[in-house]
C-alpha positions in Angstrom: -33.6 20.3 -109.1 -30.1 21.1 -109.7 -28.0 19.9 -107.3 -24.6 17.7 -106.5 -25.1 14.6 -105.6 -22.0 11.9 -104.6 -22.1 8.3 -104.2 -19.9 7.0 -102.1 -18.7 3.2 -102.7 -17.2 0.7 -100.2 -14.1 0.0 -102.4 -11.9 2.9 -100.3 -10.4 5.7 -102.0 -13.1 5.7 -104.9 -16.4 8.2 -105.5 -18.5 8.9 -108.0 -19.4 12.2 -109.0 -22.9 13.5 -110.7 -24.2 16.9 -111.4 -27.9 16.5 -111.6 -30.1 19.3 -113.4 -32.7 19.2 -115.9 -36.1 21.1 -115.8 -37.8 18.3 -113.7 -34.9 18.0 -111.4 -33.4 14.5 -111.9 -31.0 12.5 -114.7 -30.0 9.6 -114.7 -26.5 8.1 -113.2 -25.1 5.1 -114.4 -23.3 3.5 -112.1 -20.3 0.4 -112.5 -22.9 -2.3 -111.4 -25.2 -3.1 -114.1 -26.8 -5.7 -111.9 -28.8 -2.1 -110.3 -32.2 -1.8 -111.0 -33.7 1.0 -112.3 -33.4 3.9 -110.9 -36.6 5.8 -108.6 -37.5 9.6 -108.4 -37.8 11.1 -105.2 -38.7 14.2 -103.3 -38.2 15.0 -99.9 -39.9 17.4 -97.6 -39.3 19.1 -93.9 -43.0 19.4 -91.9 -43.0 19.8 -88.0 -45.9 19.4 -85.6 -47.1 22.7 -83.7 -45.5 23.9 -80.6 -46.4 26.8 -78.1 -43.4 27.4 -76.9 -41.5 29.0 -79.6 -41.6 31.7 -82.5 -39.1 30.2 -84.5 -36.8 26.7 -85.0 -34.4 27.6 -87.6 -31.8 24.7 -88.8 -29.3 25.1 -91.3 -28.8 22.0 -93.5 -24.8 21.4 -94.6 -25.7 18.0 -96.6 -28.3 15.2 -96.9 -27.3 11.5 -97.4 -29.2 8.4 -98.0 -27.4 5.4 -96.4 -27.6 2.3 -98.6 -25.6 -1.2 -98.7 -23.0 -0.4 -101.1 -23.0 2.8 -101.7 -24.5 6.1 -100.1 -25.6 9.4 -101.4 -24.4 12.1 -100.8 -26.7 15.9 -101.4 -24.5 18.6 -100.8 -26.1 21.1 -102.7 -29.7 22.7 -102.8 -32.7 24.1 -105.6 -36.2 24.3 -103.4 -38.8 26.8 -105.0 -40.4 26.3 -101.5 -37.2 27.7 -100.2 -36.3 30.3 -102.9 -32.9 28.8 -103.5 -31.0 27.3 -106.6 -27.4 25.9 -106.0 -27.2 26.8 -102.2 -24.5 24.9 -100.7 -26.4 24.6 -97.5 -29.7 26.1 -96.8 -31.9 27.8 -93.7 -35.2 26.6 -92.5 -37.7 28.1 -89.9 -39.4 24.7 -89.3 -42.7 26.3 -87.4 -43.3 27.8 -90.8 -44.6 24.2 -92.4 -46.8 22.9 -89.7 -49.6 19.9 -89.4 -49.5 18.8 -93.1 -47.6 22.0 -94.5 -44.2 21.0 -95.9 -41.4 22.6 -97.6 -39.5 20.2 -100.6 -35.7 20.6 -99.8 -35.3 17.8 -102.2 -37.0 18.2 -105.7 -37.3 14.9 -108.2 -33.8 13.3 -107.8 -33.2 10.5 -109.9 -31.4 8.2 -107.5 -30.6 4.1 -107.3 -33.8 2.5 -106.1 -33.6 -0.5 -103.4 -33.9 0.5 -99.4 -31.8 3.0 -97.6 -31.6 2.4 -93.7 -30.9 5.5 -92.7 -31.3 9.3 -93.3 -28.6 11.5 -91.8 -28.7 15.5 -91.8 -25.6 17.1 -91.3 -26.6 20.1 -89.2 -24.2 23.6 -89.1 -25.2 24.7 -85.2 -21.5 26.2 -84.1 -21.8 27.8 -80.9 -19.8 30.6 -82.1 -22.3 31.2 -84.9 -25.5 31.8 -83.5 -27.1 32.1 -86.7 -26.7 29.2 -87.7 -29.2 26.8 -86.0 -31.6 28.7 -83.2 -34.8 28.9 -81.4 -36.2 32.5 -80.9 -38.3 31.9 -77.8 -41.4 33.7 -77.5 -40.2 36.5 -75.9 -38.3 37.4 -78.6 -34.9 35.6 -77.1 -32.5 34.2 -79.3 -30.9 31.1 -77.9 -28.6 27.9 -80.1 -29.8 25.5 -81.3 -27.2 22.0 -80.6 -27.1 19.0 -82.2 -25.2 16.5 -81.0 -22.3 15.2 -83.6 -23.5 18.1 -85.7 -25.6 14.9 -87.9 -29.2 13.8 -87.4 -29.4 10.0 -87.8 -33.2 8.7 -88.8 -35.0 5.6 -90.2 -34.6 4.8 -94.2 -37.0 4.2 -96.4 -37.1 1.8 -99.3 -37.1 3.5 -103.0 -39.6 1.8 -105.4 -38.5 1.1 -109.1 -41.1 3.2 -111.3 -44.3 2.0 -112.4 -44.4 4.7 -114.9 -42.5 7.2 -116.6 -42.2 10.7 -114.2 -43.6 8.7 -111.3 -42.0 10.4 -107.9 -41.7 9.1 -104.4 -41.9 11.9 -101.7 -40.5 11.1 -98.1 -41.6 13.7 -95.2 -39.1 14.0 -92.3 -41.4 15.4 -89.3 -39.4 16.6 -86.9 -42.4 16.4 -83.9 -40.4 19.4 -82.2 -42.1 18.9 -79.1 -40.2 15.4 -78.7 -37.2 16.0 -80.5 -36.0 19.5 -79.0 -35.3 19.9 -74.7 -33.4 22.8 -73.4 -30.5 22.8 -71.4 -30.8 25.4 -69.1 -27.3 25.2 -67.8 -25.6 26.1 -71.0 -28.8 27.9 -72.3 -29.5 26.0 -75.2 -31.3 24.1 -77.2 -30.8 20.6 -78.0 -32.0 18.7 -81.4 -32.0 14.8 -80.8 -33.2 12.4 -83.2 -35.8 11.1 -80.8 -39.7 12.1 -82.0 -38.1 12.5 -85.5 -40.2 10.8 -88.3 -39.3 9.6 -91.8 -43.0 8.9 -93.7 -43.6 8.1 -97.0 -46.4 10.4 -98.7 -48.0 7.0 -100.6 -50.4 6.0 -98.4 -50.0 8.3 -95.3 -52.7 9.7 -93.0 -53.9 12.4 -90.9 -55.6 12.9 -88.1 -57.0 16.0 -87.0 -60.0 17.7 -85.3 -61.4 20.9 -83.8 -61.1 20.9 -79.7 -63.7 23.1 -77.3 -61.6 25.4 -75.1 -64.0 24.8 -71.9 -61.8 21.7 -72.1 -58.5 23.7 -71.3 -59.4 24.5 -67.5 -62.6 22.5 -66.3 -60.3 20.1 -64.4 -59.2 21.2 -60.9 -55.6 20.6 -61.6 -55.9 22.8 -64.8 -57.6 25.8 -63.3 -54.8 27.1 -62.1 -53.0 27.3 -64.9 -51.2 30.8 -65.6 -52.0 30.5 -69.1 -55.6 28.4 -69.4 -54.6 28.4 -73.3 -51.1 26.3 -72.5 -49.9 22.6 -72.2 -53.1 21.8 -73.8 -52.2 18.7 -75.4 -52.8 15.6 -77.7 -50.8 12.7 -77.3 -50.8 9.4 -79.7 -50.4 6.2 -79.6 -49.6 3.5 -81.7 -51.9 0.7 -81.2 -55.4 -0.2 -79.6 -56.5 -1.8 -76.1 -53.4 -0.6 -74.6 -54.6 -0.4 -71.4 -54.9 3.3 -69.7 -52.4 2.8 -66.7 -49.5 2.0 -69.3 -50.4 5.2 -71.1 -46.9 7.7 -70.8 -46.3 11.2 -70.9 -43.0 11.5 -73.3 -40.0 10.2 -72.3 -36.7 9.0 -73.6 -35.7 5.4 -72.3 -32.6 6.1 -72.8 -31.9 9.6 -71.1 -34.6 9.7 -68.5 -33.7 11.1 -65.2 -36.8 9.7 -63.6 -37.5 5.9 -63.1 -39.9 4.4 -65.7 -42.6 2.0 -64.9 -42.8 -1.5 -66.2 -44.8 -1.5 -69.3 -44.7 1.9 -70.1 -46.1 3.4 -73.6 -44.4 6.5 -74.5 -46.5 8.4 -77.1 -45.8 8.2 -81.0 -46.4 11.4 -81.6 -47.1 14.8 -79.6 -49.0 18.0 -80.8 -50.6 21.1 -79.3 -53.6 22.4 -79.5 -53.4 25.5 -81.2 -56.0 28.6 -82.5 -56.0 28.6 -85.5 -56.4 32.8 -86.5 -60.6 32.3 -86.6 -60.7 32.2 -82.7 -61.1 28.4 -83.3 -59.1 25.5 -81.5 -57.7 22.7 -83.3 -54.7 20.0 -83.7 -53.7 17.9 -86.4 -51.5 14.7 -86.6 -49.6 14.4 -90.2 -47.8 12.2 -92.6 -48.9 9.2 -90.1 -48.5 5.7 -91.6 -51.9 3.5 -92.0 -52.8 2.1 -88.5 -54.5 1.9 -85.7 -54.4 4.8 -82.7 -55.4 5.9 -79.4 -55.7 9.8 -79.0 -55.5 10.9 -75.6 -56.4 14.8 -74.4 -54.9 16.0 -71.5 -55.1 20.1 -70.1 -51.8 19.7 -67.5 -49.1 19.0 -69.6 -47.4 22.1 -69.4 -44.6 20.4 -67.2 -43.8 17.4 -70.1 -40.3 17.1 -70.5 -39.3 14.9 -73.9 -36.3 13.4 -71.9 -38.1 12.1 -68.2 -40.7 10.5 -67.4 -43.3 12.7 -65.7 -46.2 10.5 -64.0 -48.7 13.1 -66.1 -52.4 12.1 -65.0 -53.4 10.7 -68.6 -56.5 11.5 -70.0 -57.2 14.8 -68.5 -60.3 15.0 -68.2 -60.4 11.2 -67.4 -63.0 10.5 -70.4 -61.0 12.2 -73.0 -59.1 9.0 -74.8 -60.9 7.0 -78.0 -59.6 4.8 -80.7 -59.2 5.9 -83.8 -58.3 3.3 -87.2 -56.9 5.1 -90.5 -56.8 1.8 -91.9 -58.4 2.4 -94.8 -58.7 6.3 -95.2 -57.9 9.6 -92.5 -59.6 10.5 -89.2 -61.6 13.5 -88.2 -62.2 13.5 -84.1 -63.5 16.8 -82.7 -63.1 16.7 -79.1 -64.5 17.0 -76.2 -65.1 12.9 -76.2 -68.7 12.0 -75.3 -70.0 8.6 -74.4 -66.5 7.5 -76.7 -67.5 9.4 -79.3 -65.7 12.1 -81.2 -67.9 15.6 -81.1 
């Protein structure tokens, strides 16, 4: 990867500057301290869960940096093969083109300090007065912006492992769960990108969950028969977790910009897909880059009306028997749905 990489350092007025190249993407930087340890290889990838309510999420990346104690760094240029770019000072993205556990590498084997990082921040170009920039084409073909507050994206770290071997590589997902993170504001007609729902996973270890769903599930239930669309707000949620308890099971919501009142003991989901075909007239969903845990899936057929900000009161599971508990402890889960007798299909 070549690519320009600064780190920043708390004495003021000072920065080091690197110019990173190579055929595998990363050299080494030596830095003033020599108490560092050594350095870690990393990659990092964009991924999104599905959504049915869009054709495209496009974001244009300005710079990447890795927030550390001592010093940051700072990626302000780009070479991605998955992106067909070498030395792009920023770079575009349609996110709904890497779905479920599709991902594009924006960040190819870069030899960085190793030691944790507690944040990820994207600085995101989305001037109103460029609407190329950053925009959702709805799926009528509209073209609206795309906002992000601040212009930056600020997620969880991740910690960067010395090497156990020569060429080893760490690669981090960011899984922007577009379903969560992204509400429109109807008043200004816009989008709105908030870190909420917004994932940082390391690929060592992770899991996935996923599974084929029977459509008589989409409009069975009295209060989805009447859907416009029987094939919309057909939806999985998750939830960290086991014995929960089903009356603290939550539609999204965001505790800290929720219109509505939120009950006492309230679980807001983890993560949120759709249930999507899949081009074989086949149903399915899939849950990626999830850490090692335990989970309860819930299905519900009415959550067309699921804001990411408010708190909705949605009737959770819908049909009543469609929740189970799922472990990826040890390895991933397949659960085709509908649930019978709390058993996956």
């Amino acid at each position: 990867m070549n690519c320009k990489v600064y780190f920043l350092l708390t004495t003021p007025l000072i920065a080091m500057l690197a110019a990173c190249g190579g055929s595998s993407g990363g050299s080494a930087f030596t830095l003033g301290d020599t108490s560092d340890p050594d350095p870690g290889t990393i990659s990092i990838g964009f991924s999104d869960a599905p959504v049915d309510d869009a054709k495209e999420v496009v974001i244009e990346v300005d710079t990447i940096t890795l927030k550390r104690s001592g010093d940051d760094v700072v990626i302000e240029t780009f070479t991605s093969s998955d992106l067909d770019i070498i030395d792009a000072e920023t770079f575009q993205i349609n996110l709904l083109d890497y779905q479920g556990s599709d991902q594009a590498i924006v960040i190819e084997d870069l030899e960085v300090p190793s030691g944790t990082y507690t944040s990820v921040e994207l600085t995101i170009l989305n001037d109103e007065a460029v609407i190329d920039d950053s925009y959702v084409i709805e799926v009528d073909d509209t073209q609206k912006i795309l906002k992000i507050p601040s212009d930056d994206l600020k997620l969880d770290g991740f910690v960067v492992d010395e090497p156990e071997e020569e060429g080893d590589t760490q690669t981090f997902t960011i899984d922007f769960n577009l379903r969560q993170s992204m509400t429109y504001n109807p008043g200004q007609e816009r989008y709105i990108l908030k870190p909420n729902g917004i994932r940082v996973q390391d690929n060592s270890g992770d899991r996935t969950i996923r599974g084929d769903v029977d459509s008589g599930l989409f409009d069975t239930e009295e209060d989805c028969a009447d859907k416009e669309d029987p094939t919309a707000g057909n939806i999985i949620y998750l939830y960290e977790g086991t014995e929960l308890g089903i009356e603290n099971l939550a539609d999204m919501f965001d505790e800290d910009n929720s219109s509505t009142d939120i009950p006492d003991g309230a679980i807001a989901p983890y993560a949120v897909v759709a249930v999507m075909e899949d081009g074989m007239d086949n149903w399915a969903y899939e849950f990626a880059y999830l850490p090692a845990g335990e989970y309860t899936l819930v299905f519900t057929c009415d959550a067309v009306e699921d804001d990411p900000d408010d708190y909705d009161g949605l009737t959770l599971p819908l049909p009543e028997e469609q929740i189970i508990e799922l472990s990826t402890a040890s390895a991933s889960a397949v659960c085709d749905l509908p649930i019978v007798d709390n058993e996956c299909s």
